[in-house]
Residue frames relative to the residue before (quaternion, step in Angstrom):
aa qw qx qy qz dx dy dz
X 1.0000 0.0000 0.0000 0.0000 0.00 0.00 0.00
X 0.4798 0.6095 -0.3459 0.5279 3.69 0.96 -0.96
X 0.7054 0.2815 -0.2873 0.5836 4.10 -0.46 -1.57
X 0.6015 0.6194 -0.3767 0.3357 3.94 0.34 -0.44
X 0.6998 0.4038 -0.1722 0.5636 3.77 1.36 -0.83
X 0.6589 0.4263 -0.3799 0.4896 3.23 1.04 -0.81
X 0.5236 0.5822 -0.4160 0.4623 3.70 0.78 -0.39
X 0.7202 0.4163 -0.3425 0.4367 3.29 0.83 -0.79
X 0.8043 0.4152 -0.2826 0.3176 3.39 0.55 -1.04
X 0.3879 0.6799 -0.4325 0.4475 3.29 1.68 0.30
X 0.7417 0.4733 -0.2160 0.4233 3.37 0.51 -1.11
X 0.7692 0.3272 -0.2552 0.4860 3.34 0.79 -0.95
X 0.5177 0.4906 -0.3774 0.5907 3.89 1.45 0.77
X 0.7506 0.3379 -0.2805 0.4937 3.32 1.14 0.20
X 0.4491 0.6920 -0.4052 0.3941 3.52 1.60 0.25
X 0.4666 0.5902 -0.4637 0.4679 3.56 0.98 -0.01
X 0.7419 0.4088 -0.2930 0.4434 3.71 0.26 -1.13
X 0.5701 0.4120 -0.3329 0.6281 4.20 0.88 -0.67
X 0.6467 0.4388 -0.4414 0.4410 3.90 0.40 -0.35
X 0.5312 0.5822 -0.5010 0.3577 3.75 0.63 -0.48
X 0.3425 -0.7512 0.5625 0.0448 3.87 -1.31 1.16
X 0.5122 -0.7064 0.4562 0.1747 2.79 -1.33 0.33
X 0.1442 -0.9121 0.3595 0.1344 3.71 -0.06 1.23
X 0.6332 -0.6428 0.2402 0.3580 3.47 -0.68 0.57
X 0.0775 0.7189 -0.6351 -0.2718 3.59 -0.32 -0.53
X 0.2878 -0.7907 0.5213 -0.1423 2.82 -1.49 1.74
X 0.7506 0.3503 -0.1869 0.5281 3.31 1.56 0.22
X 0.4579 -0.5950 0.5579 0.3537 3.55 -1.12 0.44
X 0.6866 0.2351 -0.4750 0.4977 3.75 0.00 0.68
X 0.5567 0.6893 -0.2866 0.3645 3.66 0.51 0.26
X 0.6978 0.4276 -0.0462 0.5728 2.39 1.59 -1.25
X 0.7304 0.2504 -0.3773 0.5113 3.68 1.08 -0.67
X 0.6995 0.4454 -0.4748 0.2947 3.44 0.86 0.12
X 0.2164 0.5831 -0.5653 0.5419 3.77 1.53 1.30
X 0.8780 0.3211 -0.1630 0.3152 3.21 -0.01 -1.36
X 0.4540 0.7315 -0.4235 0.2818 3.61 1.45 -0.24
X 0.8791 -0.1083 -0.0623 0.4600 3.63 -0.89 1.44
X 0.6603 0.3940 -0.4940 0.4058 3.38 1.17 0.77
X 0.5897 -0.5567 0.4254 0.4017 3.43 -1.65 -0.22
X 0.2351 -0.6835 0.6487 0.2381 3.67 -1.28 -0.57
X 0.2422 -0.8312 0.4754 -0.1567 3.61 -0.07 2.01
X 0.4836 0.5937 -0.6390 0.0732 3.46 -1.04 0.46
X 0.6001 -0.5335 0.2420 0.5447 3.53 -1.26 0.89
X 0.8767 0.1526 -0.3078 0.3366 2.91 -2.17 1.39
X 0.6807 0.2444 -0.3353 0.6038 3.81 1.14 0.03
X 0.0857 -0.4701 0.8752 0.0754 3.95 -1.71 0.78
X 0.1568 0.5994 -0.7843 -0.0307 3.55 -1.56 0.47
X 0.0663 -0.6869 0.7024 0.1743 3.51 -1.92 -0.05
X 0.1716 -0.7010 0.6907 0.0458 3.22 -1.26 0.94
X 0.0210 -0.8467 0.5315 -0.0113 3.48 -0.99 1.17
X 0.7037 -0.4336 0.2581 0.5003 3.15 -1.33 0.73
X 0.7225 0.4665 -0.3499 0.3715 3.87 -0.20 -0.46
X 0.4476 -0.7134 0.4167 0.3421 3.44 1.40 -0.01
X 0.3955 0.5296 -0.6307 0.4066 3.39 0.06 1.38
X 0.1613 -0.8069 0.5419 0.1709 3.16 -1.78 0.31
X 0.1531 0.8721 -0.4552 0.0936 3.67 0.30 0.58
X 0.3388 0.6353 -0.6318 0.2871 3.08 -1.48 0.91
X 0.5734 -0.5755 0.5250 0.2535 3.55 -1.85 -0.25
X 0.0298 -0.6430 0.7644 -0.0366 4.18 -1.06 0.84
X 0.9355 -0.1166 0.0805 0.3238 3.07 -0.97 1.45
X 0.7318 -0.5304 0.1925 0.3823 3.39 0.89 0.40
X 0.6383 0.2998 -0.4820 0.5200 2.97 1.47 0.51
X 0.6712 -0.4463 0.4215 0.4154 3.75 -1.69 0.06
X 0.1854 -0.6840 0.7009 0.0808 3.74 -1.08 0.70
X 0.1326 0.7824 -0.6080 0.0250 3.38 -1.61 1.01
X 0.3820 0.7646 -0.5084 0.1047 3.47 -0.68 -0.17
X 0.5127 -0.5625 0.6141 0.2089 3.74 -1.19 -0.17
X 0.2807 -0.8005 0.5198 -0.1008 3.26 -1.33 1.35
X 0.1161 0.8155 -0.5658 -0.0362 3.83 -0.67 0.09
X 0.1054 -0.7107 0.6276 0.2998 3.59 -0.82 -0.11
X 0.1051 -0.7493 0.6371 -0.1474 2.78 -1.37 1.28
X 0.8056 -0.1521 0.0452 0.5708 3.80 -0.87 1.32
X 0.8480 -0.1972 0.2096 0.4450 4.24 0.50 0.94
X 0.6720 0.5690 -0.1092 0.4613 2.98 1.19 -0.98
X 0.3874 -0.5903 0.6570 0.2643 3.81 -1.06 1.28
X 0.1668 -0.7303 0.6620 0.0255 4.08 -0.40 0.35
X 0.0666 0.8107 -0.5643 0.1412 3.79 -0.10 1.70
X 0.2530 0.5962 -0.7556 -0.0979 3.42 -1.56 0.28
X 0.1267 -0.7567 0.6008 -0.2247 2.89 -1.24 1.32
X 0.3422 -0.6446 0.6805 -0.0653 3.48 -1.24 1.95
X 0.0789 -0.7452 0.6486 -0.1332 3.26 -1.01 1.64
X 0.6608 -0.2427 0.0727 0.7065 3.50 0.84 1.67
X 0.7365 -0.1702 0.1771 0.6303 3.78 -1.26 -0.72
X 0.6753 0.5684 -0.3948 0.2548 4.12 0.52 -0.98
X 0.1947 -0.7726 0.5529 0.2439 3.66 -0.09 1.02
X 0.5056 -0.6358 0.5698 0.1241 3.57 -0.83 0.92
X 0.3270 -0.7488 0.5436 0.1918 3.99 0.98 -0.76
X 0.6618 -0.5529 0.3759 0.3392 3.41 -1.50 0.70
X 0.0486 0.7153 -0.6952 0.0520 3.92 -0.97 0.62
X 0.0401 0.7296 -0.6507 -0.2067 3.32 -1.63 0.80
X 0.6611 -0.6101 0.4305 -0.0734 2.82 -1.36 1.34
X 0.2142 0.7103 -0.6696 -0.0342 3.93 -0.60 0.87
X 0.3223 -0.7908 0.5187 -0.0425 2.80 -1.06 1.62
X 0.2453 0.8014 -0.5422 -0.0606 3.75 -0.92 0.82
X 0.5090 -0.7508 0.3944 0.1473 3.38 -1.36 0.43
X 0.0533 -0.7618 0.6419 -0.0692 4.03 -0.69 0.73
X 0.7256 -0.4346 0.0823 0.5271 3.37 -0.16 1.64
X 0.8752 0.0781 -0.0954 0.4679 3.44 -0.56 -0.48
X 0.6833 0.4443 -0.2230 0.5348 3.74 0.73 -1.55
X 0.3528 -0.6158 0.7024 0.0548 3.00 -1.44 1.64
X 0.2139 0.7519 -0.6094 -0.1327 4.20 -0.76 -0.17
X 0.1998 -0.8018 0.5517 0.1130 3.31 -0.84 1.38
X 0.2751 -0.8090 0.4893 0.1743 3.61 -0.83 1.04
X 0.5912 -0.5691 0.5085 0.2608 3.60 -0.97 0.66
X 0.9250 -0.1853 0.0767 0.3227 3.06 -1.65 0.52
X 0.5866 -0.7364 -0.0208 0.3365 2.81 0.93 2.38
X 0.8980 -0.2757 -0.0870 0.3317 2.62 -0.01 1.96
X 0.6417 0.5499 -0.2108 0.4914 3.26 1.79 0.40
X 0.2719 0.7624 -0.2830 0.5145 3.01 1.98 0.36
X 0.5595 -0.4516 0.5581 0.4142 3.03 -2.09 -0.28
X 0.2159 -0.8154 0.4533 0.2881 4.12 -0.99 0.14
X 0.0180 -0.7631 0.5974 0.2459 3.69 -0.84 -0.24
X 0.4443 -0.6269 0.5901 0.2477 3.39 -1.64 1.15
X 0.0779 -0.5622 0.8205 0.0682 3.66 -1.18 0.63
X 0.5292 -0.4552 0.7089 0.1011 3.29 -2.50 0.57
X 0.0676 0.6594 -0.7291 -0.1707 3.87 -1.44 0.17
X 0.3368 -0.6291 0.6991 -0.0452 2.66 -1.14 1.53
C-alpha cells in the first residue's frame, strides 16, 4: 500500500508538466520568428521553412519542396513530395516548447508534431 501512494503522488506531482498546452501562433511574424535559422525534425524528415516562403528539405528519402504564405491564421502550403505534388493545404499551426504541430485543413484535419532544432 505505501509504494502504492507514492506512485500516486508521483504522478499527480508530475501532472503539471503533461498539463502544459499547446499555443497557437496566430501571426506571420511569429511564425517566421519560430522558424528563423532553425530546422523542423522528425524521424526521417529535416525540412526548413524560410522567411521568403520556401520550403526545402528531405521526408524519407525523397527531396521536399514547395512555397508557403500565411494567410487569414492560416500556415498557407503547397508542397512537392519528390515528383508527387502533395497540393495546396492551410495549416493551423501551434507550439509547446520545442514541438511545432501543424494541423490540416485549418485545424480540422489530421496533425503532425515536428522538433526545431
Amino acid at each position: 500500500m505505501p509504494r502504492m501512494i507514492a506512485l500516486v503522488s508521483v504522478l499527480l506531482l508530475a501532472t503539471p508538466v503533461f498539463a502544459e498546452s499547446f499555443k497557437p501562433v496566430t501571426s506571420h511574424d511569429s511564425f517566421v520568428s519560430l522558424m528563423q535559422n532553425r530546422e523542423l525534425t522528425r524521424l526521417g524528415i529535416s525540412l526548413t521553412v524560410t522567411p521568403d516562403g520556401r520550403i526545402d528539405g528531405r521526408a524519407f528519402g525523397r527531396d521536399v519542396s514547395g512555397a508557403w504564405r500565411w494567410q487569414s491564421g492560416y500556415f498557407c502550403r503547397d508542397l512537392y513530395w519528390g515528383s508527387k505534388n502533395l497540393g495546396p493545404n492551410c495549416q493551423a499551426v501551434k507550439v509547446q516548447g520545442q514541438t511545432v504541430r501543424f494541423i490540416s485543413d485549418q485545424g480540422t484535419g489530421e496533425y503532425a508534431d515536428l522538433t526545431l532544432r
